[in-house]
C-alpha positions as CSV (number, residue, x, y, z in Angstrom):
1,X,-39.9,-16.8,-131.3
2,X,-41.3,-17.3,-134.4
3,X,-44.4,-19.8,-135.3
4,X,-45.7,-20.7,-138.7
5,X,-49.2,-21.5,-140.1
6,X,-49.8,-20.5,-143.3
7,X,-53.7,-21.7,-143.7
8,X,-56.1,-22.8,-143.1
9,X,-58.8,-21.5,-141.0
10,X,-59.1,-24.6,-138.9
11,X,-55.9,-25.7,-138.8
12,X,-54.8,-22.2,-137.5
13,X,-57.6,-21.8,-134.9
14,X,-56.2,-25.5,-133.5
15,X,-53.7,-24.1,-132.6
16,X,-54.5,-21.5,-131.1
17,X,-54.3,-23.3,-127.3
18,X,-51.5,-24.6,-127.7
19,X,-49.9,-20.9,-129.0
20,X,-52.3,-19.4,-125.8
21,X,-50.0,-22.1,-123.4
22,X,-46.6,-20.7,-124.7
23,X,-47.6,-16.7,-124.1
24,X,-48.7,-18.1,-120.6
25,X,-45.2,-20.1,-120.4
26,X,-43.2,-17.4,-121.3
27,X,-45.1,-13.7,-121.0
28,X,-41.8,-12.2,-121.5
29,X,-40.9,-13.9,-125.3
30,X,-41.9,-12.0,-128.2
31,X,-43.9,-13.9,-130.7
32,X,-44.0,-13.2,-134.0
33,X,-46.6,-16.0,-136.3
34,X,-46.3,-16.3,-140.1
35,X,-49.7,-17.1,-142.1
36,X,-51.6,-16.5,-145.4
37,X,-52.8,-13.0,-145.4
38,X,-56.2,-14.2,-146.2
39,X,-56.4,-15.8,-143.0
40,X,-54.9,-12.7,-141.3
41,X,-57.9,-11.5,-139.4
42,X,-57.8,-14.9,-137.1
43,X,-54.7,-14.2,-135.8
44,X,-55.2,-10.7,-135.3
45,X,-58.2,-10.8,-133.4
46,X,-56.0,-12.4,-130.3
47,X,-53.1,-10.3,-131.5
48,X,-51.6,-9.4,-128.0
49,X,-53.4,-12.6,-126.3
50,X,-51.3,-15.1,-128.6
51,X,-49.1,-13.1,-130.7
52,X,-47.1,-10.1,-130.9
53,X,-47.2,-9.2,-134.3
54,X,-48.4,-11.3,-137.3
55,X,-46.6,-11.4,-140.6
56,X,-48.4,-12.6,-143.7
57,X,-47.3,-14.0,-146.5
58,X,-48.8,-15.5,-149.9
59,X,-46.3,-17.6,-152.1
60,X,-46.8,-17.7,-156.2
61,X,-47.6,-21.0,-157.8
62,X,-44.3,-22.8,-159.8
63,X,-40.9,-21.6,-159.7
64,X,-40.8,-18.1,-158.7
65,X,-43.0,-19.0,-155.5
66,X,-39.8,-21.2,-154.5
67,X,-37.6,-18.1,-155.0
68,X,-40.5,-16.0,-152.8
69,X,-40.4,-18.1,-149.9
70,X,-36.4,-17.8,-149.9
71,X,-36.3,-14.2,-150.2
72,X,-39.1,-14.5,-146.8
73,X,-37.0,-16.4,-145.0
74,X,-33.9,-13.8,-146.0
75,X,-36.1,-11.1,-144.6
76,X,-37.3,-12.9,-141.8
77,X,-33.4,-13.9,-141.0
78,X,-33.0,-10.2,-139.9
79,X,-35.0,-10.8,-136.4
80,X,-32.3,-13.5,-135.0
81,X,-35.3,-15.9,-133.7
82,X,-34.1,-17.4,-130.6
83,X,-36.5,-20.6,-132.1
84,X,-39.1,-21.4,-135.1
85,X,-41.9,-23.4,-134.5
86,X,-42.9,-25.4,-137.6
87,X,-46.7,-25.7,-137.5
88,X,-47.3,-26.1,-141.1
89,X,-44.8,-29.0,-141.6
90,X,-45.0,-29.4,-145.3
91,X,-42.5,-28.8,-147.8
92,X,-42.6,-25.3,-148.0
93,X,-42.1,-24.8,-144.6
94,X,-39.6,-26.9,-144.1
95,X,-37.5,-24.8,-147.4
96,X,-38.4,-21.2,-145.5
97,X,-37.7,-22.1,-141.4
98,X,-34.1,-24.3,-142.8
99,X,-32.9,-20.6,-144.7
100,X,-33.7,-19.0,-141.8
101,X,-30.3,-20.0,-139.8
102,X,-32.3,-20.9,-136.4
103,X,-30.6,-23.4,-134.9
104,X,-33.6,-24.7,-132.8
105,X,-36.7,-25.6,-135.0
106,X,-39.2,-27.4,-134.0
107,X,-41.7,-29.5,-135.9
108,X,-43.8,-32.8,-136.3
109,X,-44.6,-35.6,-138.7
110,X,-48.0,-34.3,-140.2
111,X,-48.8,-38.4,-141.3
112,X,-48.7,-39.6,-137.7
113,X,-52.1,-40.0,-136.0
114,X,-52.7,-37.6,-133.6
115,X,-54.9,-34.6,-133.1
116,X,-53.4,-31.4,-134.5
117,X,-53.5,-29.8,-131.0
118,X,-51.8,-32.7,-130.0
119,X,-49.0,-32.2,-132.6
120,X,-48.6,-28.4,-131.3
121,X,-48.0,-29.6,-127.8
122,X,-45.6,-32.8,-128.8
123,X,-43.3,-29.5,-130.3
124,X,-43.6,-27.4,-127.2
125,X,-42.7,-30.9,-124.6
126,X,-38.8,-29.9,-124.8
127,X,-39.4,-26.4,-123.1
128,X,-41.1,-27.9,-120.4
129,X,-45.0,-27.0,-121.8
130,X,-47.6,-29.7,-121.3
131,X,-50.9,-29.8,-122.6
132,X,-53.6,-29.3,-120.4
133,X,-56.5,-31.7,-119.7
134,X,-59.0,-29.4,-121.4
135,X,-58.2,-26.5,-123.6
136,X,-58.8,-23.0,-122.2
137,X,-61.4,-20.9,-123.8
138,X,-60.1,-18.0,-126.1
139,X,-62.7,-15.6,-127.3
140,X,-62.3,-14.4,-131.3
141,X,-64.5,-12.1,-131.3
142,X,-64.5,-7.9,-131.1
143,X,-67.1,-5.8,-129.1
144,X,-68.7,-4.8,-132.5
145,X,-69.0,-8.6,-133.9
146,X,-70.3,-9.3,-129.7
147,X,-73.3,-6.4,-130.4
148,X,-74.0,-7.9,-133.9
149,X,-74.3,-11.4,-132.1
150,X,-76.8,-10.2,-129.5
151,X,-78.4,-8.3,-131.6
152,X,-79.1,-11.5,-133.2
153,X,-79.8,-13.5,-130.4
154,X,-82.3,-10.8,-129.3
155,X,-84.9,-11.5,-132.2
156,X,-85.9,-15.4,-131.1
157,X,-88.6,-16.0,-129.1
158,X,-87.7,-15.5,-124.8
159,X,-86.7,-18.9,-123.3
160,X,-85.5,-20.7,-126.2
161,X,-82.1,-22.3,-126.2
162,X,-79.8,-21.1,-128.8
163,X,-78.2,-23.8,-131.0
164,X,-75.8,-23.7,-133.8
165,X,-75.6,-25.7,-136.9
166,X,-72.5,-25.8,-139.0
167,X,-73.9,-26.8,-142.6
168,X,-70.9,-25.5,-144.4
169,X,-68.4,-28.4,-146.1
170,X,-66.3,-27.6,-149.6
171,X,-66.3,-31.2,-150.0
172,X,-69.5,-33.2,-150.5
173,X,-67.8,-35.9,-148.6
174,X,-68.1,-33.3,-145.5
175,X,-71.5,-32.8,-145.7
176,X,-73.9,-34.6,-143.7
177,X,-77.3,-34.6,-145.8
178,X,-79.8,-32.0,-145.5
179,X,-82.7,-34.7,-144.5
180,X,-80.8,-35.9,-141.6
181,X,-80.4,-31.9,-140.4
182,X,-84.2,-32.3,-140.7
183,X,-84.6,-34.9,-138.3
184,X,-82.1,-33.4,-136.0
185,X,-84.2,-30.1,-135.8
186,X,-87.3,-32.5,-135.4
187,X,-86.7,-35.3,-132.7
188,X,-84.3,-32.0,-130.5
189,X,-87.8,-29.4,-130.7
190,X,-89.8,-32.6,-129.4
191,X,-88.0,-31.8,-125.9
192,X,-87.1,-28.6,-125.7
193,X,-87.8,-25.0,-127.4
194,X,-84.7,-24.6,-129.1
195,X,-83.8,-21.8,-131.8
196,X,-81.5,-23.1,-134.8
197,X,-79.2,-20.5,-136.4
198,X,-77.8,-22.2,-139.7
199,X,-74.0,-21.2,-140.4
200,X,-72.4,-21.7,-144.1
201,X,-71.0,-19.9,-146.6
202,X,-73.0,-19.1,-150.3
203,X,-72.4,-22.9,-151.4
204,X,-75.1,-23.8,-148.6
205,X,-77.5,-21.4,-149.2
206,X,-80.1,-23.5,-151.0
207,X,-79.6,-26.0,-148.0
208,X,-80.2,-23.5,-145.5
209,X,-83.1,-21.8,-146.6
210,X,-85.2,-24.8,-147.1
211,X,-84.9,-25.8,-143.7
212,X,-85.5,-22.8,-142.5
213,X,-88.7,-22.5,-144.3
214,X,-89.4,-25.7,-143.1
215,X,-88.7,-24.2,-139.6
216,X,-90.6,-21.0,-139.3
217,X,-89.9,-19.4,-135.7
218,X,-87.4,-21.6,-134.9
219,X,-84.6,-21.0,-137.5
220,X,-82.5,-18.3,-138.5
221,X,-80.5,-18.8,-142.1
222,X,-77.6,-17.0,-141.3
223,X,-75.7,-18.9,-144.3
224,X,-73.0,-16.3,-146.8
225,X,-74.7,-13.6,-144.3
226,X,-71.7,-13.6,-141.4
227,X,-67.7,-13.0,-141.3
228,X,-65.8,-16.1,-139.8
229,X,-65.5,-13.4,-136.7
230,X,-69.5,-12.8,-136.4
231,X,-69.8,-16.8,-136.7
232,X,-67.6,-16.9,-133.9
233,X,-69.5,-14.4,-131.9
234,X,-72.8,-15.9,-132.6
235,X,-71.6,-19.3,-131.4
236,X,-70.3,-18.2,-128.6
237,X,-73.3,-17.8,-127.3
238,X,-74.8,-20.8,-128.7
239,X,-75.2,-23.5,-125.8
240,X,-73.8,-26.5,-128.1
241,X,-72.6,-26.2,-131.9
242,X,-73.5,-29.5,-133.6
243,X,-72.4,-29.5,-137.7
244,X,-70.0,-30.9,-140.6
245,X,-66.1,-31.0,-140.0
246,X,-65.4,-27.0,-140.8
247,X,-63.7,-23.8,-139.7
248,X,-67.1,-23.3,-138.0
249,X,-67.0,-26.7,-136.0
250,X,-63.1,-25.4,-134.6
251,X,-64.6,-21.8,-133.7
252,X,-66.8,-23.2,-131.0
253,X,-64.6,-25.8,-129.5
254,X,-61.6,-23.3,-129.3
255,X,-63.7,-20.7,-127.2
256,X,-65.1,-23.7,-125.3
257,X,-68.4,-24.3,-126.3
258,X,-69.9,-27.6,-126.3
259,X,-69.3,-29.3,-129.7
260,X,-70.7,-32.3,-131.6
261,X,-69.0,-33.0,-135.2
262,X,-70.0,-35.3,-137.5
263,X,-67.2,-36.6,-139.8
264,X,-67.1,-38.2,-143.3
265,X,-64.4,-38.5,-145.5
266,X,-61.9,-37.0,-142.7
267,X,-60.2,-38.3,-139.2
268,X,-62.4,-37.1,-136.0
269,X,-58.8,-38.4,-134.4
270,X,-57.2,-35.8,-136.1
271,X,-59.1,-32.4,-136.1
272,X,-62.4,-33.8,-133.9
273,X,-63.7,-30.9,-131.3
274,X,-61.9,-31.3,-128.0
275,X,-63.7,-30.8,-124.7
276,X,-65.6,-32.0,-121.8
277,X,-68.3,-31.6,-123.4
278,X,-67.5,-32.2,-126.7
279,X,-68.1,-35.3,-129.1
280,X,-67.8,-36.9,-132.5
281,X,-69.4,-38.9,-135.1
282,X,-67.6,-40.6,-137.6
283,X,-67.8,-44.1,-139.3
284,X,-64.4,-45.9,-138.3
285,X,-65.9,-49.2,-138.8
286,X,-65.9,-48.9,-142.4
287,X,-63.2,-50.1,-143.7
288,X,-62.8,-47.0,-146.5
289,X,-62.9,-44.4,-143.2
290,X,-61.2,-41.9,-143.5
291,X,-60.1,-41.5,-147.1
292,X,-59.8,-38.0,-147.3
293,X,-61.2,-38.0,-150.7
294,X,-63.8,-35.3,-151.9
295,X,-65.7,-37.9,-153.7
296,X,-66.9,-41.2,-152.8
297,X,-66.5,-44.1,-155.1
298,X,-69.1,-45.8,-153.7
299,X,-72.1,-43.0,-154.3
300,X,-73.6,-42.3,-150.8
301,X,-70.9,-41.3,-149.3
302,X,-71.8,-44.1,-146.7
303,X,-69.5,-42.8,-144.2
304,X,-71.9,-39.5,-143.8
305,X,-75.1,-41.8,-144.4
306,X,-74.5,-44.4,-141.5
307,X,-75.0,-41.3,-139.0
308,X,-77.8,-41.4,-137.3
309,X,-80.1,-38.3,-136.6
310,X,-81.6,-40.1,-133.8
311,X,-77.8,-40.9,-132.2
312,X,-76.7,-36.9,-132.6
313,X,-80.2,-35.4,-131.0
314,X,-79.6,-38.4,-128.0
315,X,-75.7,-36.5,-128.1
316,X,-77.4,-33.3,-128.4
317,X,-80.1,-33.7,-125.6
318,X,-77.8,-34.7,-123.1
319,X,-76.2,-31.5,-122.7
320,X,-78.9,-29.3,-123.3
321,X,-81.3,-30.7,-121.3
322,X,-79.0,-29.6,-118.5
323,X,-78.5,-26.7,-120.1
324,X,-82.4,-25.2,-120.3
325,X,-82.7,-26.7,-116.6
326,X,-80.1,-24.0,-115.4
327,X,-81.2,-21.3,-117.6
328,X,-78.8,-20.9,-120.2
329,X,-77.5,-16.9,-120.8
């Protein structure tokens, strides 16, 4: 069987359950699972869990990346797939799983609106797989990103409850601002003794550091410091995640933490954390939500600006409340 999902970070780890379902489904089949090779590492850290061997693959811009993707699919012809699974449902993938001469393929319509898990599962239906009611858990991480995580984690202060902040977003549009982080950190320290470690990439590093300083003992900027693997480490033992709409936000749901994302300019319907225990903010009632648009035409962007501090930390509080009460590991 082969499955393909060339990028991106996120949209690859949402699959991931529904990729973890088929292996359970059929232990026997032989998966193979086509991606981008810089987004290799993903997929090979639950190579054997989910897959049985990963093939990457990087197409040229113009012309001759039309003639690589049919010399792929010539290759790739040479394993007699029993079936292809078409996860990336765009043009290109439609071009390489058609030359490939498998006559079951299965895909979705990308435009319709339903969660991307959701779109997995609707291709897996006809062999009998269902999706579950919650997601199982599937760890990313390797015993030397584990050590660096506790490691980590062994540095705050004894008793205080570990939480994760995803303050990463290429688009401004994703980024919830930096004074509303702030309050967050403010009105959730009021209850409890929590410790903040503050995930992004370099982009976010001015962010991140301020509110660190502005946090001394009870924030680590971790920021352009960790591998997508370490991030997924360190969350893991996180006992909620709360950021932006990122790879970060999908690495804690996926291994079944609880998860709060706050959405601008995209579709909490689409990509939103799933989960018991999981929750989102977005801004459906304006009328502009989501327009999936890296700038806003109307400044703000409001859609990021009409979420509350006050309403996450209320979110927030709810489960880790609970959460120090039990002692959390």
């Amino acid at each position: 069987m082969l499955f393909v999902r060339f990028s991106a970070y996120g949209d690859i780890l949402m699959c991931l359950p529904a990729l973890a379902s088929f292996r359970r489904a059929f232990p026997e089949s032989e998966i193979h699972f086509l991606a981008a090779t810089r987004y290799a590492h993903i997929l090979r850290a639950v190579e054997g869990i989910c897959c049985d061997r990963l093939i990457t693959y990087d197409r040229s811009p113009g012309l001759s990346g039309l003639f690589e993707t049919v010399n792929v699919a010539a290759r790739l012809s040479a394993e007699r797939y029993d079936a292809v699974f078409d996860w990336q449902a765009n043009p290109r993938s439609r071009i390489l799983t058609g030359f490939l001469g498998v006559r079951r393929r299965f895909t979705f319509d990308r435009r319709v609106r339903v969660h991307q898990l959701d779109k997995c599962y609707f291709t897996l239906r006809k062999l009998g797989i269902k999706p579950p009611r919650e997601p199982a858990p599937i760890e990313l991480a390797s015993p030397d990103e584990d050590s660096w995580a506790d490691e980590v984690l062994s540095s705050i202060v004894p008793n205080s409850v570990p939480v994760a902040l995803g303050m990463g977003g290429i688009w401004t549009t994703k980024l919830w601002p930096e004074e509303r982080f702030h309050q967050l950190m403010e009105l959730v320290l009021e209850e409890i003794p929590a410790h903040f470690f503050l995930i992004g990439d370099d982009r976010d590093r001015e962010r991140t550091a301020k509110l660190a300083a502005d946090f001394p003992g009870n924030a680590t900027d971790l920021a352009g410091r960790t591998t997508i693997l370490q991030a997924a480490a360190l969350v893991r033992r996180c006992a909620i995640f709360i950021g932006n709409d990122t790879s970060t936000m999908h690495l804690a749901w996926v291994q079944g933490i609880p998860t709060i994302g706050i959405f601008g300019a995209t579709d909490p319907l689409r990509t939103g954390p799933l989960g018991a225990n999981s929750f989102s903010f977005g801004s459906s009632r304006l009328l502009c939500h989501p327009c999936f648009s890296g700038r806003c035409p109307f400044g703000g962007p409001l859609c990021l600006e009409v979420i509350r501090a006050e309403d996450v930390a209320a979110k927030a509080l709810g489960i880790l409340e609970p959460a120090q009460a039990a002692g959390h590991d």
